[in-house]
C-alpha positions as CSV (number, residue, x, y, z in Angstrom):
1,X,18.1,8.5,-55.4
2,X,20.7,6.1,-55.6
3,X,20.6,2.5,-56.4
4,X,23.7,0.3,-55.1
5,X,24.5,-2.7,-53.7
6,X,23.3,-3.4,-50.2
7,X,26.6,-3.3,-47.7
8,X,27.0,-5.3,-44.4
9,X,25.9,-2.2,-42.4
10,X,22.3,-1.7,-44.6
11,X,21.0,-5.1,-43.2
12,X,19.5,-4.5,-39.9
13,X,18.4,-1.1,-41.4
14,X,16.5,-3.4,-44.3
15,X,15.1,-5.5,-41.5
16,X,13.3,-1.7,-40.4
17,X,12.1,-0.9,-43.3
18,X,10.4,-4.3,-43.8
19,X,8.8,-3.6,-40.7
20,X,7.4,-0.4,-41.8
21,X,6.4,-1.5,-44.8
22,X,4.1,-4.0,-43.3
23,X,2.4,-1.8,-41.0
24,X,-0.1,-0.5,-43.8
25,X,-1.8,-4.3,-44.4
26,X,-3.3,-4.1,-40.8
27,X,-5.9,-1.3,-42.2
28,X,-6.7,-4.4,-45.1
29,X,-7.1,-7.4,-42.2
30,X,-3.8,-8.3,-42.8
31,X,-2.5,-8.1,-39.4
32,X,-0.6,-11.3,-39.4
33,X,0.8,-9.9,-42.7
34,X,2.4,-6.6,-40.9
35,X,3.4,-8.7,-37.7
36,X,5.7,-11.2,-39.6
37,X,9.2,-11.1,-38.9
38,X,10.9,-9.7,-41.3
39,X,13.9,-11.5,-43.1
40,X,17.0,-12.4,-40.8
41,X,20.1,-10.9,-40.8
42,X,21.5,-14.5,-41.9
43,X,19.4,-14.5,-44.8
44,X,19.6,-10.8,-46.1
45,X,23.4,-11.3,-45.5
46,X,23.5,-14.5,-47.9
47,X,21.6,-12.5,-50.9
48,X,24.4,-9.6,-50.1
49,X,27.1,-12.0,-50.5
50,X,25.7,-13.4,-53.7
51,X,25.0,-10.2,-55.5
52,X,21.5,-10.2,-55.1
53,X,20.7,-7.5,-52.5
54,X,20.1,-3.9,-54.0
55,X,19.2,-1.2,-52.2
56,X,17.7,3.0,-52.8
57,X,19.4,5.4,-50.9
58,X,18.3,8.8,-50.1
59,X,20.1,11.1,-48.4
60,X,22.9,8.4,-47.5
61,X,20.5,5.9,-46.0
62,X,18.4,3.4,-47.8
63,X,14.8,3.6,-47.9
64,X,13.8,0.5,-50.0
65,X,15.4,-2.8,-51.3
66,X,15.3,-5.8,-53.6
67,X,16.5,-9.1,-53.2
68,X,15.8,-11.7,-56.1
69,X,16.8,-15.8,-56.8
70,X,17.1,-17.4,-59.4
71,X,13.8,-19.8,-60.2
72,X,13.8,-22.1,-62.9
73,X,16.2,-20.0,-65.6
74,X,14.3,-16.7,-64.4
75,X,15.5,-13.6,-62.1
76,X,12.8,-14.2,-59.2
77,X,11.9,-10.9,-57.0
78,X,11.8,-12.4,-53.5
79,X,11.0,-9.3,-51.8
80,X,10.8,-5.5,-52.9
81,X,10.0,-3.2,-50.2
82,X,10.1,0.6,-49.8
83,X,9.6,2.4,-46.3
84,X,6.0,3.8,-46.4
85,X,8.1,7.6,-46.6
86,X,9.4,6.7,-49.6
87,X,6.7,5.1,-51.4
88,X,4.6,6.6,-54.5
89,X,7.8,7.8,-55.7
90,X,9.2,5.1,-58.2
91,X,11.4,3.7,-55.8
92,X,10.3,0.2,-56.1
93,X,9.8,0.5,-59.9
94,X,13.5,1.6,-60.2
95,X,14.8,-1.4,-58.3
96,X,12.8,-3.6,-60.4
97,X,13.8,-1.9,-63.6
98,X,17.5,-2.4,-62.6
99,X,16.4,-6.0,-61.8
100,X,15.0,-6.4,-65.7
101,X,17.9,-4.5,-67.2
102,X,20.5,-6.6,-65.6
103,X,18.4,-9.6,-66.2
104,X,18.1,-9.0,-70.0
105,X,21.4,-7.9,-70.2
106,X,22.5,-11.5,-69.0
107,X,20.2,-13.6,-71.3
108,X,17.7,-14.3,-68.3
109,X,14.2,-14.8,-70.5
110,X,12.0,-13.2,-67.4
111,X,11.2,-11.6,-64.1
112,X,8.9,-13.4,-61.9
113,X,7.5,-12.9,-58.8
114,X,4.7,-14.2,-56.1
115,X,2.3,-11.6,-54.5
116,X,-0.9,-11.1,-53.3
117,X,-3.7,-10.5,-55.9
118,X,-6.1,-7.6,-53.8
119,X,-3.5,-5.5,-52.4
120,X,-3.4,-2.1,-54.8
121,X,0.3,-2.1,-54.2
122,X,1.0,-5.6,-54.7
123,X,-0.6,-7.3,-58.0
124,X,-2.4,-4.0,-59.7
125,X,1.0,-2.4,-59.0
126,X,3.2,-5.4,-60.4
127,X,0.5,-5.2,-63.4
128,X,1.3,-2.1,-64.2
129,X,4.8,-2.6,-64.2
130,X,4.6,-5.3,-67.3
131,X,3.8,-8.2,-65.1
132,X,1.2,-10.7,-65.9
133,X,-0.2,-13.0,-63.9
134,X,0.5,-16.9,-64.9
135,X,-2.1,-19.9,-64.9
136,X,-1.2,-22.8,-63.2
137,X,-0.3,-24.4,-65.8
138,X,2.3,-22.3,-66.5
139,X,4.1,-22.6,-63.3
140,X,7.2,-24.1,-62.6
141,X,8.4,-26.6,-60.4
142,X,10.1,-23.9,-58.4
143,X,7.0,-21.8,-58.7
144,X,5.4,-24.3,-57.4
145,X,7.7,-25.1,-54.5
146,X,7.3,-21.2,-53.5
147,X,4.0,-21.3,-53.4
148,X,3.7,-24.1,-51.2
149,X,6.3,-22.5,-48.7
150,X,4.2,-19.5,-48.6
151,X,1.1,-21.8,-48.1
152,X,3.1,-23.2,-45.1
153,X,3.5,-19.9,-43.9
154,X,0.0,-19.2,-43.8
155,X,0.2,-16.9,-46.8
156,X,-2.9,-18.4,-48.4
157,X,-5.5,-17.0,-46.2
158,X,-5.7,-13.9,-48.9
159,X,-5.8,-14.9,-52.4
160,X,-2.0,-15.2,-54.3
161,X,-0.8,-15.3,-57.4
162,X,2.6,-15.7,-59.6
163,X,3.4,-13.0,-62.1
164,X,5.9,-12.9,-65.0
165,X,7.5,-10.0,-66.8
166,X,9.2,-11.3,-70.3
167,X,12.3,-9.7,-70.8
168,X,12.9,-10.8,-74.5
């Protein structure tokens, strides 16, 4: 597997595998979940141009991605997603180990991230990674102003939370 930059080309191919990946939350209830667009091209292209788009390849195509932000002085995960072929492998945990190492390597204090708390490959899985879920008194404003968009996006109607991985 290698991890690389995501190019130009990768982006509508990104936009697939988001699809994929969202197919598995209709057998949970979460149809609305697997039926949401998935990012547009604008938007993927704006994290490429920034630095902030990473890809896994396999066999010269890529089969997952991370793109973060930075939130409040921390490297924010805004989406990690592996095609359903590709998952249980450590795809995803190698992108966000990258993430971290680059992170830490700059000074950046911590990962965070938003996700839903009873999907086993959302929260349990970010858990296991070194993630731990914050109290809302520790969120930040742009916490905060994340969770509200995804409350405005009907994200809510399954229980959320936001996680932090200290890098330090």
């Amino acid at each position: 597997m290698l991890l690389r930059s995501a190019h130009p080309e990768d982006l509508p191919l990104l936009r697939e595998i988001e699809r994929a990946a969202g197919e598995p939350f209709r057998a949970l209830g979460m149809a609305a979940v697997a039926d949401d667009d998935p990012p547009p091209l604008e938007t993927l292209e704006a994290y490429r141009a920034a630095g902030r788009a990473r890809v896994a390849e396999r066999a010269g195509r890529p089969v997952a991605y991370l793109v973060w932000d930075e939130v409040d002085g921390a490297a924010h995960v805004e989406q990690v997603t592996v095609h359903p072929d590709a998952a249980r492998r450590g795809v995803g945990r190698a992108l966000v180990e990258e993430l971290a190492a680059d992170a830490a390597a700059r000074g950046v204090p911590a990962l965070t991230l938003t996700t839903f708390t009873d999907v086993p490959w959302n929260a349990p899985y970010y858990a296991r990674l070194g993630f731990r879920v914050l109290a809302d008194t520790e969120l930040t404003d742009g916490l905060r102003a994340i969770r509200r968009a995804e409350a405005d996006h009907g994200l809510d109607r399954w229980p959320r939370v936001c996680m932090r991985r200290d890098l330090r």
